[in-house]
N, CA, C and O atoms as a Tinker XYZ file with bonds, in Angstrom:
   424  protein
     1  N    -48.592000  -57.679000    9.992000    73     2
     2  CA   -48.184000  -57.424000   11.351000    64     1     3
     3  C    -46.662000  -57.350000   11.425000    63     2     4     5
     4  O    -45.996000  -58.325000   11.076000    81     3
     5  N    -46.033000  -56.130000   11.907000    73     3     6
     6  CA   -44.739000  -56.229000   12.027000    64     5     7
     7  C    -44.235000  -56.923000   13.016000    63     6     8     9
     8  O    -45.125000  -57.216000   13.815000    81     7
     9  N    -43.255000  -57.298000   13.303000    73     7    10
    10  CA   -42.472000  -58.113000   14.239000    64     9    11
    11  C    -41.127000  -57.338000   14.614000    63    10    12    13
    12  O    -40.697000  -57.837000   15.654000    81    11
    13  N    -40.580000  -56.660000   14.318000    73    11    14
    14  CA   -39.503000  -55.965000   14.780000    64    13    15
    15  C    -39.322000  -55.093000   13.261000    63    14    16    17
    16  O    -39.339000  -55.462000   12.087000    81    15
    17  N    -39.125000  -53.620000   14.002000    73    15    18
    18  CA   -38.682000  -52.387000   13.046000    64    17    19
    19  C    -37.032000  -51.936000   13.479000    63    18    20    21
    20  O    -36.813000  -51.391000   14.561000    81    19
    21  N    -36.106000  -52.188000   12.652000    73    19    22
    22  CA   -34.512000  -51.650000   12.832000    64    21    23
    23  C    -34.293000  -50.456000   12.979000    63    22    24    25
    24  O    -34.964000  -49.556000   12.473000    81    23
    25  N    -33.303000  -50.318000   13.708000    73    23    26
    26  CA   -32.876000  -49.366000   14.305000    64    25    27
    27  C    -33.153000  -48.722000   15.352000    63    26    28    29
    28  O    -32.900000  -47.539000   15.581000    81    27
    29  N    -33.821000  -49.684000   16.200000    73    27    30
    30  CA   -35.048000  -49.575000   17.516000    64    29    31
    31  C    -33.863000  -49.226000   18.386000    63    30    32    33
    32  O    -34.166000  -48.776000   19.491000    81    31
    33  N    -32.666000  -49.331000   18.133000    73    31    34
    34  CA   -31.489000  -49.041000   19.595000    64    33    35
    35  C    -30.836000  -47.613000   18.849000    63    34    36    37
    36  O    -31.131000  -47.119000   17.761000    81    35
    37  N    -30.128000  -47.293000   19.577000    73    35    38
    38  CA   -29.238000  -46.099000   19.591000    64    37    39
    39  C    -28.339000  -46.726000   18.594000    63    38    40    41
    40  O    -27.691000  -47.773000   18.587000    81    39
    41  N    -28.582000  -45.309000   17.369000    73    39    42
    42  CA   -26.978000  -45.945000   16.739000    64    41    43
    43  C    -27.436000  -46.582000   15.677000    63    42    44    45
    44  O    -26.888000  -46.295000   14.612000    81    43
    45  N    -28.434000  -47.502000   15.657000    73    43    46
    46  CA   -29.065000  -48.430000   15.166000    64    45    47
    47  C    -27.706000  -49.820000   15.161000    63    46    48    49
    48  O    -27.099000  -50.502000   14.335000    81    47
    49  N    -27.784000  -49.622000   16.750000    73    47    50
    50  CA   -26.766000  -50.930000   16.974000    64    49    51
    51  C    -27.387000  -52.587000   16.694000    63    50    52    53
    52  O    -26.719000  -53.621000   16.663000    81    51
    53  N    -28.811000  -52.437000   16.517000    73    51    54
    54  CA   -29.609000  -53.980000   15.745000    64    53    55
    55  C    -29.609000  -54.141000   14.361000    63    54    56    57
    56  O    -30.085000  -55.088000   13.735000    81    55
    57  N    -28.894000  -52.896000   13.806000    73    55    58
    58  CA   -28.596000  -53.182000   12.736000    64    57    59
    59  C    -29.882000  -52.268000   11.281000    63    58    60    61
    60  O    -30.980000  -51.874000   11.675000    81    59
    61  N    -29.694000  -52.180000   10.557000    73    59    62
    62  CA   -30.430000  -51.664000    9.262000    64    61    63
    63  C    -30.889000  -51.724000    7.908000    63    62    64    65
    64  O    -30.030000  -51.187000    7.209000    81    63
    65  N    -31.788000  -52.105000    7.260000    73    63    66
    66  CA   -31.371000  -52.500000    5.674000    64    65    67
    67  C    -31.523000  -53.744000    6.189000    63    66    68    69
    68  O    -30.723000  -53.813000    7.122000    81    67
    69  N    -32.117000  -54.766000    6.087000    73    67    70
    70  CA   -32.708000  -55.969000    6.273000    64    69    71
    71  C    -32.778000  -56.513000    4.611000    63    70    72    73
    72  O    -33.498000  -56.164000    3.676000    81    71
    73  N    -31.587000  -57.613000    4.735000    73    71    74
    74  CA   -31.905000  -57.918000    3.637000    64    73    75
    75  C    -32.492000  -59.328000    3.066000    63    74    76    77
    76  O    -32.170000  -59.901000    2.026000    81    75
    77  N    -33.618000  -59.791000    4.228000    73    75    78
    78  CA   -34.457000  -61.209000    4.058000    64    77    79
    79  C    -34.018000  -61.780000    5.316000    63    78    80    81
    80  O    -33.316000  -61.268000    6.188000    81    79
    81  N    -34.642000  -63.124000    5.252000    73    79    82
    82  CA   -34.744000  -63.610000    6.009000    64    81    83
    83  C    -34.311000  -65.411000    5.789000    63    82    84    85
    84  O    -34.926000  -65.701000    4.762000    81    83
    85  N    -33.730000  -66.409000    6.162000    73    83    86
    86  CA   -33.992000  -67.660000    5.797000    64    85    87
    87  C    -34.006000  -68.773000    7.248000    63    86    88    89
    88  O    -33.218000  -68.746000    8.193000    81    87
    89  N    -35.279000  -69.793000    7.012000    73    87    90
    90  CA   -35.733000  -70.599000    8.071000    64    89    91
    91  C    -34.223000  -71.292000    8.828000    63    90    92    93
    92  O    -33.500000  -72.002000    8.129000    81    91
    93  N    -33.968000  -71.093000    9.848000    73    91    94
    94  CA   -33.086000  -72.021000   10.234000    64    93    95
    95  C    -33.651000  -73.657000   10.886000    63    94    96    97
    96  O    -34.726000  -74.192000   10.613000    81    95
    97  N    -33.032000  -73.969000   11.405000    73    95    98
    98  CA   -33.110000  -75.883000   11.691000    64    97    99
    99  C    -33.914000  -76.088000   13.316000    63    98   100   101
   100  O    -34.491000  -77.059000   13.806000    81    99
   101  N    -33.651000  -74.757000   13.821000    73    99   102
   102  CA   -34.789000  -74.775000   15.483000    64   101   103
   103  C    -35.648000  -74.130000   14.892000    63   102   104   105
   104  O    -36.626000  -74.072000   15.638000    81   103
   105  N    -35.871000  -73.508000   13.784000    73   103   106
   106  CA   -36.862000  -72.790000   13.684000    64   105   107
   107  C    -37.462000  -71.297000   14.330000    63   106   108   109
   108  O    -38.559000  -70.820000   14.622000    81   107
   109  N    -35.503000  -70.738000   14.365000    73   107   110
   110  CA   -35.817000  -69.631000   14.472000    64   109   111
   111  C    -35.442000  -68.873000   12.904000    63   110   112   113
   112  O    -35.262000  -69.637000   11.955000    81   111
   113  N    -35.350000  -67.567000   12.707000    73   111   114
   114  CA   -34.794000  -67.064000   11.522000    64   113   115
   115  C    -33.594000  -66.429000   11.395000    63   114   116   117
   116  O    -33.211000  -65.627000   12.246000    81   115
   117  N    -32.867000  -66.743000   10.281000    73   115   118
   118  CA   -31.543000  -65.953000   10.452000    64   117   119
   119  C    -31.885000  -65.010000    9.023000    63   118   120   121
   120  O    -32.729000  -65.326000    8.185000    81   119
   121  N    -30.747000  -63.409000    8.958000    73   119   122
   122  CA   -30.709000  -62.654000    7.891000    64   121   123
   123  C    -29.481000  -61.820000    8.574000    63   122   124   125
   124  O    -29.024000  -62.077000    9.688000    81   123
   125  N    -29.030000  -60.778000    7.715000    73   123   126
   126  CA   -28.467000  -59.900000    7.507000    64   125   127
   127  C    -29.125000  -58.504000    7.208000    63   126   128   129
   128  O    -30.106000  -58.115000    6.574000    81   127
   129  N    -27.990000  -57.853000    8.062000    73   127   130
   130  CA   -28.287000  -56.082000    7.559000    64   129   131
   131  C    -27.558000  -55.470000    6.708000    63   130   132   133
   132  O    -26.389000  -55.855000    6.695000    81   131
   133  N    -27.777000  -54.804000    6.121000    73   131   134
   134  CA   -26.418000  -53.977000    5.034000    64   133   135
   135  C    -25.866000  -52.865000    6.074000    63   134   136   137
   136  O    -24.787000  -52.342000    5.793000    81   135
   137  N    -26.400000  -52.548000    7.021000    73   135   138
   138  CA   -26.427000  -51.287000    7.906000    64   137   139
   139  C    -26.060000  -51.181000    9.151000    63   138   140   141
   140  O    -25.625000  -52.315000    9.349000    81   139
   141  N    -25.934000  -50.626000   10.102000    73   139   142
   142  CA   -25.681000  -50.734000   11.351000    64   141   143
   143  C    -25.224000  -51.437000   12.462000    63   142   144   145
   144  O    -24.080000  -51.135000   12.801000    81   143
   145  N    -25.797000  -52.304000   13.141000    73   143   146
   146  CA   -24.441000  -52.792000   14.392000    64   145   147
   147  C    -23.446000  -51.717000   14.734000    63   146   148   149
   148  O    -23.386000  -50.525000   14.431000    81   147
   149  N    -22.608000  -52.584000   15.530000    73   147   150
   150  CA   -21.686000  -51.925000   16.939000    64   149   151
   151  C    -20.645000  -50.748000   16.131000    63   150   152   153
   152  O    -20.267000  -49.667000   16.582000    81   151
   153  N    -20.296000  -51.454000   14.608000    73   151   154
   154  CA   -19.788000  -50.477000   13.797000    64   153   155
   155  C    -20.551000  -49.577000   12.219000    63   154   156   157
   156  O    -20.237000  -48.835000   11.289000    81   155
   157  N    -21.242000  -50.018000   12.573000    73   155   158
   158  CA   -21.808000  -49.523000   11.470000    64   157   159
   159  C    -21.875000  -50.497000    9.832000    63   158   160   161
   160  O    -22.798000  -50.191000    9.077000    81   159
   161  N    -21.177000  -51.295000    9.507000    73   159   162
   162  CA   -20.902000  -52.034000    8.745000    64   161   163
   163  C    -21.859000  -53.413000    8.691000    63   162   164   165
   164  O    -21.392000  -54.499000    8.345000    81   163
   165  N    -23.231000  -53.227000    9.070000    73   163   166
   166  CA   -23.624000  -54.209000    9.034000    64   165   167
   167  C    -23.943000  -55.658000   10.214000    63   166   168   169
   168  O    -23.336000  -55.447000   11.264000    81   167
   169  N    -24.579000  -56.750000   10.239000    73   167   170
   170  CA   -24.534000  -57.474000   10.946000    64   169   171
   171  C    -24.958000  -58.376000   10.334000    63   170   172   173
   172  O    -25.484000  -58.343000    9.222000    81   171
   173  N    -24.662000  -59.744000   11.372000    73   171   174
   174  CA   -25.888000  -61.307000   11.593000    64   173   175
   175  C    -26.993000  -61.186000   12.049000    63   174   176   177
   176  O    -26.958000  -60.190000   12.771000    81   175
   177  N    -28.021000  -61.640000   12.055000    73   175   178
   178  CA   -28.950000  -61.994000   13.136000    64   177   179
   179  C    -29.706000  -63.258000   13.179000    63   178   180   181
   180  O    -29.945000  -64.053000   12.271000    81   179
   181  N    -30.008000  -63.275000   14.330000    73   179   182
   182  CA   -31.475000  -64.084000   14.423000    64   181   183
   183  C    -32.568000  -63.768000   15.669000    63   182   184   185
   184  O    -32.397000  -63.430000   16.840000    81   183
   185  N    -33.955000  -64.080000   14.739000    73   183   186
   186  CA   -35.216000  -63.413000   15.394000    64   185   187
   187  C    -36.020000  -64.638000   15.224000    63   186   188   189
   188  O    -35.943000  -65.451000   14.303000    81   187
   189  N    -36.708000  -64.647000   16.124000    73   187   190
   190  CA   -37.900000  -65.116000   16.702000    64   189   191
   191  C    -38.859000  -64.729000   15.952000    63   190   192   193
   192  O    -38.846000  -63.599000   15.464000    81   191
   193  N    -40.317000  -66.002000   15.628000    73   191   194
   194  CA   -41.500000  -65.647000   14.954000    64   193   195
   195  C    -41.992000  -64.198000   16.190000    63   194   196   197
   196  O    -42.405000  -63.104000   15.805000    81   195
   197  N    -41.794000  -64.605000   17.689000    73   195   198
   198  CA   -41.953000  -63.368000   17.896000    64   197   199
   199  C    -41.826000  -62.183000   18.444000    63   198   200   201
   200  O    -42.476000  -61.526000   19.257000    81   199
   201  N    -40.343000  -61.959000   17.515000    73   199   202
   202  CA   -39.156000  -60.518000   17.490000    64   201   203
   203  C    -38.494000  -60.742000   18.102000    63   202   204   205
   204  O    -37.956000  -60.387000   17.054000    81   203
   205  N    -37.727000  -61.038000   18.915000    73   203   206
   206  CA   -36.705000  -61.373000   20.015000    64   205   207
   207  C    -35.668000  -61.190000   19.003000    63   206   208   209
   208  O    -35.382000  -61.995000   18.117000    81   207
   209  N    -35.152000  -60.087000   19.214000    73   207   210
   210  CA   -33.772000  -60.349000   17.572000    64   209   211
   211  C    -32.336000  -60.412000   18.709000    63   210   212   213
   212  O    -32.055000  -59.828000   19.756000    81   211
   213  N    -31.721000  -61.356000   17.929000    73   211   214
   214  CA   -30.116000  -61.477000   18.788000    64   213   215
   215  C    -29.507000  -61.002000   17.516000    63   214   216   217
   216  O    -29.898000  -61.358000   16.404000    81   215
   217  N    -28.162000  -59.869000   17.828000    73   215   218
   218  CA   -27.089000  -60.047000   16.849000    64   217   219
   219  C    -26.363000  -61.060000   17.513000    63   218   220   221
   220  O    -26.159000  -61.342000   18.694000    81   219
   221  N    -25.939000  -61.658000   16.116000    73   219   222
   222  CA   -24.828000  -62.602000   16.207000    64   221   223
   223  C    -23.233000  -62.168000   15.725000    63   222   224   225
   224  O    -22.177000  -62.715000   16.044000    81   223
   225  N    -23.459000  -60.983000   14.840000    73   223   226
   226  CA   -22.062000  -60.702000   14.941000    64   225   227
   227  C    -22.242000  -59.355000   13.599000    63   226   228   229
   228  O    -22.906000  -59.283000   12.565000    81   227
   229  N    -21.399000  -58.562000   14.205000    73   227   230
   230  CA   -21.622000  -57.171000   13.816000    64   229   231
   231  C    -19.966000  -56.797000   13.093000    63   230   232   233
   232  O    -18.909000  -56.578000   13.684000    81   231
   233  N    -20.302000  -56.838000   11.394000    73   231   234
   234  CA   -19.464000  -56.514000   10.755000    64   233   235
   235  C    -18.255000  -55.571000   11.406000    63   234   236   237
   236  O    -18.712000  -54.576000   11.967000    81   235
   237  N    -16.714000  -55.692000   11.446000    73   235   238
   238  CA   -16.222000  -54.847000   12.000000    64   237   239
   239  C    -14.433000  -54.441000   11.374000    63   238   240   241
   240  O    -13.681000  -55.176000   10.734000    81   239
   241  N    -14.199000  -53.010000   11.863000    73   239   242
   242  CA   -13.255000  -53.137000   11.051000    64   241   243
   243  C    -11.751000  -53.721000   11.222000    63   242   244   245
   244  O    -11.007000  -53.551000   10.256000    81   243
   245  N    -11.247000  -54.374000   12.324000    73   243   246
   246  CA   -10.411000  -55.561000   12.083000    64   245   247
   247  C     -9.080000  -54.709000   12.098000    63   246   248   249
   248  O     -8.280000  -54.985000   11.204000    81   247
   249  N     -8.769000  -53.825000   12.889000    73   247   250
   250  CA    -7.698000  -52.710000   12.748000    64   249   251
   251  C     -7.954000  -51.789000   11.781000    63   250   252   253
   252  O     -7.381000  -50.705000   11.892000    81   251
   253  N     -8.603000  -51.948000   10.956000    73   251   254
   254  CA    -9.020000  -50.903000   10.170000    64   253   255
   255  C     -9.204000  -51.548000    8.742000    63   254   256   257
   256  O     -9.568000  -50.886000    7.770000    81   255
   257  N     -8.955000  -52.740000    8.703000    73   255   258
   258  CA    -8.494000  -53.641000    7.331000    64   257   259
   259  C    -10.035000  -53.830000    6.825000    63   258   260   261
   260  O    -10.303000  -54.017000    5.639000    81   259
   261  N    -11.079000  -53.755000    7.922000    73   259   262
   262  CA   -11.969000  -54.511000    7.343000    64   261   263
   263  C    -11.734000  -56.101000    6.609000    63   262   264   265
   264  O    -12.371000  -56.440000    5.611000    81   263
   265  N    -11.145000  -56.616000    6.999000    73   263   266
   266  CA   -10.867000  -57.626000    6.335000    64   265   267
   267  C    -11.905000  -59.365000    6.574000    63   266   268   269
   268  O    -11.840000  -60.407000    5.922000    81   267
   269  N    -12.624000  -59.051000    7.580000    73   267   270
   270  CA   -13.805000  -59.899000    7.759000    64   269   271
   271  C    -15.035000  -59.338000    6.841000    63   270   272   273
   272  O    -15.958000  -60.145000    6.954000    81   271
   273  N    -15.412000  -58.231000    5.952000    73   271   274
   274  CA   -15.926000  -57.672000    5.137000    64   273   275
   275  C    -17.475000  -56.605000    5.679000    63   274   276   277
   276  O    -17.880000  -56.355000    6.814000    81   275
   277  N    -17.782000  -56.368000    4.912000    73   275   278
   278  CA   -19.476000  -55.720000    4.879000    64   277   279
   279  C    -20.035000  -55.528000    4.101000    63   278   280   281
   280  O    -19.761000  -55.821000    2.937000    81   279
   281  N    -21.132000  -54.899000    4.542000    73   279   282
   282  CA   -21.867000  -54.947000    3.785000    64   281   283
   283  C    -23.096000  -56.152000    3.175000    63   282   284   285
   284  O    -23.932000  -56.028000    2.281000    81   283
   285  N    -22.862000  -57.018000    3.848000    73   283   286
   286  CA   -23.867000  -57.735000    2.903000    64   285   287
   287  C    -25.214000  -57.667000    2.625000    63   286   288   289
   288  O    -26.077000  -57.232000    3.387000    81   287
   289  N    -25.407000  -58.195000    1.292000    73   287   290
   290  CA   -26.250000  -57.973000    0.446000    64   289   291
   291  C    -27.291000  -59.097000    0.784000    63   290   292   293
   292  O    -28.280000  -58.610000    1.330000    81   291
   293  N    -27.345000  -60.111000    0.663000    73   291   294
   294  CA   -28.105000  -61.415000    0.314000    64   293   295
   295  C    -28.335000  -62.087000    2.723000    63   294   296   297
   296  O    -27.652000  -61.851000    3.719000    81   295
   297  N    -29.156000  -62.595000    2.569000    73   295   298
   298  CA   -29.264000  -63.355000    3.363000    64   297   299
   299  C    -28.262000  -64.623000    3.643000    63   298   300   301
   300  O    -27.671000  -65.136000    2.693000    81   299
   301  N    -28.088000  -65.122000    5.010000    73   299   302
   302  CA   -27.670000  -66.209000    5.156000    64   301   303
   303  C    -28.016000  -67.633000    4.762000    63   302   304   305
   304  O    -29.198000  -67.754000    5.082000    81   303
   305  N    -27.693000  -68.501000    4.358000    73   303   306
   306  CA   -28.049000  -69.735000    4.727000    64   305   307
   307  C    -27.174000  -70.439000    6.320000    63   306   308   309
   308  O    -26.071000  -70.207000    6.814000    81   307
   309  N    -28.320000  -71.354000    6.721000    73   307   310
   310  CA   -28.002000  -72.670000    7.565000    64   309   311
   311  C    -27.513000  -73.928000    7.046000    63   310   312   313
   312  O    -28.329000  -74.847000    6.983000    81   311
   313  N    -26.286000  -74.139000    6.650000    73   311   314
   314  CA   -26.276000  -75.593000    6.231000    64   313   315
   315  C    -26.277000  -76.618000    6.825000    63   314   316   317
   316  O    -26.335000  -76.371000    8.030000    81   315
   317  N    -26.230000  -78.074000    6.550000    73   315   318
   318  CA   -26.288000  -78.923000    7.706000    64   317   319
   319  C    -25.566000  -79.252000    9.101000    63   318   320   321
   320  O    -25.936000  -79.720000   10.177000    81   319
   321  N    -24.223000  -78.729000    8.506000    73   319   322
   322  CA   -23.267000  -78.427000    9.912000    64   321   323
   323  C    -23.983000  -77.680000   11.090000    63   322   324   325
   324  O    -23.913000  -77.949000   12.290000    81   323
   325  N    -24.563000  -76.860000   10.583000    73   323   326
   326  CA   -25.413000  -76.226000   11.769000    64   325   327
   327  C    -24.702000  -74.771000   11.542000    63   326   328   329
   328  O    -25.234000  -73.842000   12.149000    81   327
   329  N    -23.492000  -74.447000   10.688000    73   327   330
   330  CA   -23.114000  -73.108000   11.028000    64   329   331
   331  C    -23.652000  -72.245000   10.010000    63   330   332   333
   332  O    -24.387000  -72.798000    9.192000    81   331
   333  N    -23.453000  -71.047000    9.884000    73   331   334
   334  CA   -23.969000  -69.626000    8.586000    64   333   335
   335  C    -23.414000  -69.333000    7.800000    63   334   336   337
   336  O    -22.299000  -68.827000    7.926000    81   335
   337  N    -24.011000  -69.553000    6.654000    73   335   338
   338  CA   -22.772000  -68.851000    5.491000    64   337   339
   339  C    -23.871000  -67.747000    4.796000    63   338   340   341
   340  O    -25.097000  -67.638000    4.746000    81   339
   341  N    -22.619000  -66.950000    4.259000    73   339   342
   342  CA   -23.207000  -65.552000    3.694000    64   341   343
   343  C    -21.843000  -65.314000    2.703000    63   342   344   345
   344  O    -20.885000  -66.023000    2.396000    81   343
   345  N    -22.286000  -63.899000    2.362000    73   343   346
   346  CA   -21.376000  -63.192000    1.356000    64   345   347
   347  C    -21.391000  -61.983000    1.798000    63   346   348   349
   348  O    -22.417000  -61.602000    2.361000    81   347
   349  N    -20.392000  -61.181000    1.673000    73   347   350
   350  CA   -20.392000  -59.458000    1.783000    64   349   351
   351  C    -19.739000  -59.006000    0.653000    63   350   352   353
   352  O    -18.688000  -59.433000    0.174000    81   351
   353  N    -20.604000  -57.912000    0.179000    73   351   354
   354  CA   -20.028000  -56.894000   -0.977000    64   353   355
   355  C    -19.225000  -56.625000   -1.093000    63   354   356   357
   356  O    -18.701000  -56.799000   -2.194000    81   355
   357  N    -18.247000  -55.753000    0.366000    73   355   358
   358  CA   -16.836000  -55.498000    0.476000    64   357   359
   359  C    -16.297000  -55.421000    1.138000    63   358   360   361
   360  O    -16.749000  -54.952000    2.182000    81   359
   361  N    -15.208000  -55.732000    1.082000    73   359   362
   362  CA   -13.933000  -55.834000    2.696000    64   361   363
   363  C    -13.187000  -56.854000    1.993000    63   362   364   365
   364  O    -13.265000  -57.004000    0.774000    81   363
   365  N    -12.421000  -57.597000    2.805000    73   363   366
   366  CA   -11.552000  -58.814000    2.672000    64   365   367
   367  C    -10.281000  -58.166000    1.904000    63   366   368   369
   368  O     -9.711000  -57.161000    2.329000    81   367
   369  N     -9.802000  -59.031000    0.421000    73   367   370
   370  CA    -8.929000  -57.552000   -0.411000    64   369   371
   371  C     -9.626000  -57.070000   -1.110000    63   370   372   373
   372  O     -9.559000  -57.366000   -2.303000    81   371
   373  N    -10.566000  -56.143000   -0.649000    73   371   374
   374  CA   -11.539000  -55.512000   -1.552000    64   373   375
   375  C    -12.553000  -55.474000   -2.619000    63   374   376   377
   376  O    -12.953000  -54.427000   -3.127000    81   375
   377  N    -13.020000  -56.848000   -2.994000    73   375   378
   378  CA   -13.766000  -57.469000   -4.027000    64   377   379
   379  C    -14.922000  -58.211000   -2.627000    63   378   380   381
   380  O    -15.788000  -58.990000   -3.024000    81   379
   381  N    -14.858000  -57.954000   -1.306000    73   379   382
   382  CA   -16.335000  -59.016000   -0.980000    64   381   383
   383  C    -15.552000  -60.264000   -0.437000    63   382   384   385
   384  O    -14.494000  -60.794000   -0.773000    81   383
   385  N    -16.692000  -60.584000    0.750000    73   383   386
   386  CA   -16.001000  -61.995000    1.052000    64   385   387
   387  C    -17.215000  -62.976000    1.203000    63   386   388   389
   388  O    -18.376000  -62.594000    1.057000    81   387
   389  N    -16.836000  -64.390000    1.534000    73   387   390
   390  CA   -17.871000  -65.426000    1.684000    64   389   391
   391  C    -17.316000  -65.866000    3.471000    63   390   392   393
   392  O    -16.176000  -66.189000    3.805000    81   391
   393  N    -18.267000  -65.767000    4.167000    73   391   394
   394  CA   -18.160000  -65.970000    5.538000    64   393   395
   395  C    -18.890000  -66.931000    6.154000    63   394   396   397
   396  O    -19.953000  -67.162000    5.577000    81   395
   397  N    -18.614000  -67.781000    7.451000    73   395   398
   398  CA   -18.784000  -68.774000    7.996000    64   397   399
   399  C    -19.099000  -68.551000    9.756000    63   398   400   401
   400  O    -18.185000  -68.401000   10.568000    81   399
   401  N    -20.604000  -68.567000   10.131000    73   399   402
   402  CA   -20.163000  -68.086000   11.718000    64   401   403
   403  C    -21.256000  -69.254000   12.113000    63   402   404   405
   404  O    -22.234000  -69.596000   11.448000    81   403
   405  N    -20.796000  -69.796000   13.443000    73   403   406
   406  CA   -21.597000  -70.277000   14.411000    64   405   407
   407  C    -22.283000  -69.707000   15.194000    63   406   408   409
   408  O    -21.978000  -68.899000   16.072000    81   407
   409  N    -23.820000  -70.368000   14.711000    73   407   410
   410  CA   -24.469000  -69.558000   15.801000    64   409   411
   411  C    -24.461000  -70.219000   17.138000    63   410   412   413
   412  O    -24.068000  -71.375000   17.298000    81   411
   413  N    -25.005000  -69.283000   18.305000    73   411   414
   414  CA   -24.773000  -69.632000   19.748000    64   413   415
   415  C    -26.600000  -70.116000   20.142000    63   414   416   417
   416  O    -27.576000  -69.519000   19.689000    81   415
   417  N    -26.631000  -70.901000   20.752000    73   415   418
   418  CA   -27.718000  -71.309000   21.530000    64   417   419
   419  C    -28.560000  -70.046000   21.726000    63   418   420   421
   420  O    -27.949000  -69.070000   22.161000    81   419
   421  N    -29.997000  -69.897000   21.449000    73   419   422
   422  CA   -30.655000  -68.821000   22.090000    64   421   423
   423  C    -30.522000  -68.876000   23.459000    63   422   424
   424  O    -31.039000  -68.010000   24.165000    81   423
């Protein structure tokens, strides 16, 4: 049974390329896109067992530096702090970065 298919918005501003999923601590799910959001570069998310997807933050290019990165590859983790860590392929000075975001209350 599917639960949400990407690129359901214009643009594919929810993002594309789903790359997993991992349980967070309320027990909703967090992952990453390699694809789409507000710039194209990818996003955060989190979805609901059922579909309710929020972006949480949509790779972007930062004056043009890209320097918050994209692309990522791998899923997030939740660590105990409560905030997200991930990795992106590329941006930052150009080798990929390791990133840190808080998520917001559903």
């Amino acid at each position: 049974m599917t639960i949400y298919s990407f690129c359901a918005l214009a643009n594919c501003a929810d993002g594309g390329g789903p790359s997993g999923l991992a349980l967070g601590a309320a027990g909703n799910f967090y992952g990453t896109t390699s694809g789409g959001g507000s710039f194209s570069l990818g996003t955060v998310l989190r979805i609901t067992a059922q579909g309710a997807l929020t972006t949480i933050y949509s790779f972007c290019p930062q004056g043009g530096s890209r320097a918050d990165g994209y692309d990522p590859l791998a899923t997030v983790i939740q660590a105990t702090d409560g905030n997200l860590y991930g990795t992106t392929q590329f941006g930052g000075l150009g080798g990929g970065t390791v990133f840190k975001l808080t998520p917001r209350a559903p």
